[in-house]
C-alpha positions, 0 to 999 in steps of 0.5 A: 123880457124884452124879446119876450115881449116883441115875439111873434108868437101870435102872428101878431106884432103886439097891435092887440095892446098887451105892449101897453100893459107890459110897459105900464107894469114896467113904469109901475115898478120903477115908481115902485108902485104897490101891487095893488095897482099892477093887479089893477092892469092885469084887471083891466087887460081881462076885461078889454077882451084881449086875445089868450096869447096876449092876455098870457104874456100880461099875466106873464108880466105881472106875475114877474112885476110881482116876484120883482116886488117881493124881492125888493120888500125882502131887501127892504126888510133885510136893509131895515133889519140890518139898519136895526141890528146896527142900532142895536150894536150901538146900544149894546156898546153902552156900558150897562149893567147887567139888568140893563143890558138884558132888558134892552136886549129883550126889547130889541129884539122883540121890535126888530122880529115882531115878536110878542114875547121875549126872554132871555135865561143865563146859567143858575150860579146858585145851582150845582148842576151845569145845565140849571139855567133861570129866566132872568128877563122878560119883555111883553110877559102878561104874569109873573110866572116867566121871570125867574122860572128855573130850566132844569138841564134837558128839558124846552128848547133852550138847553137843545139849543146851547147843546147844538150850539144852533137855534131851534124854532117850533110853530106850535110849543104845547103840540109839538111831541119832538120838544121835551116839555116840563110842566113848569114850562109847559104851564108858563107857556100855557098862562102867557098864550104862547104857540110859536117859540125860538130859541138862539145860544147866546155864545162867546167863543166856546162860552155858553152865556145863556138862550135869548128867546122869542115867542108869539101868540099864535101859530107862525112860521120863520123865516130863514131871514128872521132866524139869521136876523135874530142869530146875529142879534144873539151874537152882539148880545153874547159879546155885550153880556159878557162885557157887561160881567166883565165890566160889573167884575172890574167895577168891583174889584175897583170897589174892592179896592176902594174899600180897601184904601179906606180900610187901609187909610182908617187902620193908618190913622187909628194906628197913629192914634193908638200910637199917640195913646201909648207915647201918652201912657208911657210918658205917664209912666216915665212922670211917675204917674200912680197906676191910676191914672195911667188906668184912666188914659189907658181906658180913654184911648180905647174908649172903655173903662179900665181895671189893673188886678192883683193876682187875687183879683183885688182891683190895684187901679181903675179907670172908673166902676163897670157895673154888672161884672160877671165875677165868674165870666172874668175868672175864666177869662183870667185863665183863657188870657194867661193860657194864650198870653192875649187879650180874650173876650170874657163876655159879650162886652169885656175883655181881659188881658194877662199882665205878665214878667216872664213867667211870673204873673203880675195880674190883669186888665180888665176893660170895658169899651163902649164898643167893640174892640176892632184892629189894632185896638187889641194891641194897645190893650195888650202893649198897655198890660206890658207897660203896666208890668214894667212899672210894677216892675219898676216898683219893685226894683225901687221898693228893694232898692229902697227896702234896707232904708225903709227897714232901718227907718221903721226898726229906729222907730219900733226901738226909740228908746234906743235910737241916737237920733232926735225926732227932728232927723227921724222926721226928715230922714222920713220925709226923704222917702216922701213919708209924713210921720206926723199925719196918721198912720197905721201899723199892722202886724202880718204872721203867714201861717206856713210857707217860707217868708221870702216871698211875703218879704218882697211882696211886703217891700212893693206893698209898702213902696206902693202905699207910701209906707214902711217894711221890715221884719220882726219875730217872724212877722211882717211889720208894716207902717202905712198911712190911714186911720182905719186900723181894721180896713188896713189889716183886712186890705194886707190879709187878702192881697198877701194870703192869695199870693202866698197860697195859704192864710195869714194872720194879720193884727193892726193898731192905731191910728196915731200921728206921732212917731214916738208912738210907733212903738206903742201901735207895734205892742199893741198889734202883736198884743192882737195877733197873739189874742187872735191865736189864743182865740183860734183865731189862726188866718183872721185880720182884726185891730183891737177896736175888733175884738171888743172889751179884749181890745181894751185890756190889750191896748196901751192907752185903755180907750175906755171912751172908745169901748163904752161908746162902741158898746153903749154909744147910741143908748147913752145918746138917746138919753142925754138928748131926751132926758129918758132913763134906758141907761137905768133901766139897762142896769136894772135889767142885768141886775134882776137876772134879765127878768123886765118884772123883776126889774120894774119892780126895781124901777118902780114903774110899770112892768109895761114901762120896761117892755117899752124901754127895752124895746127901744134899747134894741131898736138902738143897739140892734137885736144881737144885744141879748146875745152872750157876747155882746151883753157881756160887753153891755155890762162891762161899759154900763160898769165902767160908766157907772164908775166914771159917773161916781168919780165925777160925782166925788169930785163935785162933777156930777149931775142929776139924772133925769126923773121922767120915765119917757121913752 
């Protein structure tokens, strides 16, 4: 510039002044002055009127000064850029998670470029198409349309750009034919005012990680600086993204783990709980614990209520009722446990579990828990159904083994007469077997009706065993000896449990109660007196005592309970007078004696027919209004004739009293 400058191309030896500009320019630069104020020189150099030769090496000068300045702004902006884009990278080295990442990445990137929009779209996992990309983040959008717009594959810029793996730009988006438009684009485009658009692949080696975005909303042109300046930037945030997948994929596998470990340590500490529920249960078993309580640990270490049930159904054990039991869910749940010979879910909230010797069925488990049953949860239930079966097992093991005791116990007590031993040595061998022949006892005769006996035998052995009672066996019939003073409940509880076991009925008799074993014998006469009634009756696979089968039952009972029979048949009538001193007894008699007619009867009475219709009206209240009936009124008649007899026995000894003389009712 300089030989330039000193030339002597117009004779001249720079006297014109030009000099003066040309190192004002100079001095201008190196303050790094704007080029407003070079202009000014150049300005002022017209004005002076300078020569053409030297007013053209000015211009010349300051055309320079200007190229000059636009080389050190450029530089100035690629230092600032390169400044941010260093400040970007350290951003992006934090470790973020994905939403984050993305929208510090769009926000940089809008304020390093000066763009007025930015956006970047990541592959849609959702898709099965590989080329399905949406809009994840948006920076400086003025609607709602842009963030989670789906791309399909081919159309905008985006997908052209990850294809050629190099960014691509448009001036003007909505006019440019070259681009393939969509109308999801197009219209997204359209709402938020965009014209310029670029788009730059977001890779990591060979992946595609997805587009990072910039747009304005007017009409501009890029320069290679900006493009190489954005690549760059979509480089770092390529490397950053995938790190942050990375990292978000280890976090949860970390968290996977974690939960694992809890897993893990809540299974370990259940699995010694469980544990110490089963050492409490068989412990329980071991003590000798009856099934019932064994039920109620059981049920508390699985927080439930929990059932025992024989083959049939009958409830041997439970922990407490459950209410709303669907019978018939539980009857297929039965079959669905034996069949997988596991616990099964019955209905929404019960489950059953087979309680099983091999192949031989010993029952089931019923539970109800308060809530699900989860983990090891099951295993307890089902290692609780193999304890069970060990103790009744266990049972009958003892019941057989004890049975020829027990037998001979029982025959020395249904033949005393022919015993050699006193009540005294009865009574304790008895106490041996830990029976009270002195509290009361029932005895109850079972004939099954076809099939072979020896499994009603070793049912009869547990059964006796389990109720603290005694077996044996007699005229083709089961004998047993069991503590209670319901005669009837006794011979109705042995019915069901036995004929369900052997598959076809079972006739049952009982007598009783009674506390002495000198009158075994006697229940045992009596009970078989009942069974051969219930036969002659038709009454084959029935279970009844003799209080059941009314006057019968007092011709076949050795004592003639006569009290017994009255007051079952006349009881409440008999009550009602002696408490309000009426005459329904009388009028009962009278009644019978007209042939049932109420007329005939008051006239007997001598009181109103209206008086009677009261009367029996009240009869049926107390007697119920089966008393009419043939049956029930043939034993009517039959108390009120054995309490007429019994009233003129008293009156001959001089025990009698006068009736009531009032017609009240």
């Amino acid at each position: 510039m300089s030989g330039y400058i000193g030339g002597d191309d117009d004779g001249g030896g720079g006297g014109d002044g030009t000099d003066d500009v040309v190192f004002s320019v100079l001095e201008l630069l190196a303050e790094e002055a704007a080029v407003g104020r070079i202009d000014a020189l150049l300005q002022r150099a017209r004005r002076s009127g300078s020569p053409p030769a030297a007013l053209a090496r000015a211009e010349r000068a300051v055309q320079l000064a200007r190229e000059v300045h636009a080389s050190f702004e450029r530089g100035r902006q690629r230092e600032a850029g390169f400044a941010a884009l260093v400040d970007t990278a350290r951003d992006l080295t934090l470790p973020y998670d994905l939403d984050t990442l993305l929208s510090v990445i769009t926000r940089r990137v809008r304020l390093l470029l000066h763009f007025d929009m930015a956006y970047v779209s990541l592959r849609d996992s959702d898709s099965d198409s590989d080329d399905a990309m949406v809009i994840h983040t948006s920076e400086g959008s003025t609607t709602a349309l842009n963030t989670g717009l789906r791309v399909e594959g081919g159309s905008g810029l985006g997908h052209r750009a990850l294809t050629t793996g190099a960014p691509l730009w448009t001036a003007d988006y909505l006019n440019d034919d070259t681009i393939p438009h969509s109308a999801g684009i197009d219209e997204v485009v359209e709402a938020e005012g965009l014209r310029a658009i670029m788009a730059v692949p977001l890779r990591h080696g060979d992946t595609n990680v997805g587009v990072l975005y910039g747009a304005d909303r007017k009409v501009r042109h890029y320069t290679p600086d900006e493009i190489g300046l954005i690549c760059s930037l979509a480089d770092l945030a390529a490397v950053a993204i995938e790190k942050a997948g990375l990292l978000q994929q280890a976090q949860d596998q970390v968290a996977e783990l974690e939960l694992d470990g809890f897993r893990t340590r809540t299974s370990l500490i259940r699995l010694e709980q469980l544990g110490e529920s089963y050492s409490r249960i068989m412990g329980l078993l071991v003590a000798g614990a009856d099934l019932t309580s064994v039920a109620k640990a059981a049920g508390d270490a699985l927080d439930g209520t929990l059932q025992m049930r024989d083959p049939a159904g009958g409830v041997v054990a439970a922990g407490g009722e459950i209410p709303d039991l669907d019978e018939d869910a539980i009857a297929k749940g039965v079959l669905a446990a034996h069949a997988q010979r596991a616990p099964v879910l019955a209905d929404e909230r019960t489950w059953v579990t087979p309680v099983v010797a091999g192949t031989e069925d010993l029952g089931v488990l019923v539970l109800r828990p308060v809530t699900r049953l989860v983990g090891q949860d099951s295993w307890l239930l089902q290692t609780t159904a193999q304890a069970f079966a060990v103790h009744l097992l266990m049972q009958r093991s003892a019941a057989v083994a004890e049975g020829p005791v027990r037998d001979e116990l029982l025959d020395e007590l249904l033949d005393a007469s022919a015993s050699t031993q006193s009540p005294h040595q009865i009574a304790q061998r008895a106490r041996r077997l830990d029976i009270d022949l002195e509290q009361p006892h029932v005895l109850v005769a079972a004939r099954p009706e076809g099939g072979e006996q020896g499994r009603a035998v070793v049912w009869a052995s547990s059964y006796a065993y389990r109720m603290s009672g005694l077996k044996t066996v007699r005229s083709g019939c089961i004998v047993l000896l069991l503590p209670g003073t319901d005669a009837s409940a006794a011979a109705r509880a042995v019915a069901d449990e036995l004929a369900p076991l052997l598959g076809h009925p079972v006739s049952v008799g009982a007598a009783g109660p009674d506390f002495s074993p000198a009158e075994v014998a006697r229940m045992y006469r009596e009970a078989m007196r009942c069974l051969d009634a219930l036969t002659a009756l038709g009454g084959a696979g029935c279970a009844a005592a003799a209080n059941d089968l009314g006057f019968l039952g007092l011709l076949l009972s050795d004592d003639y309970d006569v009290d017994g029979f009255i007051g079952a048949a006349l009881g409440p009538v008999l009550e009602y007078d002696a408490e309000r001193l009426t005459d329904l007894t009388r009028t009962l008699e009278a009644y019978f004696a007209s042939g049932s007619s109420p007329t005939n009867a008051a006239e007997a009475l001598h009181v109103h027919p209206n008086t009677v219709s009261r009367r029996l009206e009240r009869i049926t209240e107390l007697l119920g209004s089966d008393w009419q009936k043939p049956g029930q009124a043939l034993e009517v008649q039959l108390a009120l004739r054995l309490q007429r007899a019994r009233r003129v026995l008293r009156d001959r000894d001089g025990g009698g009293g006068g009736r009531p003389a009032d017609d009240t009712v």
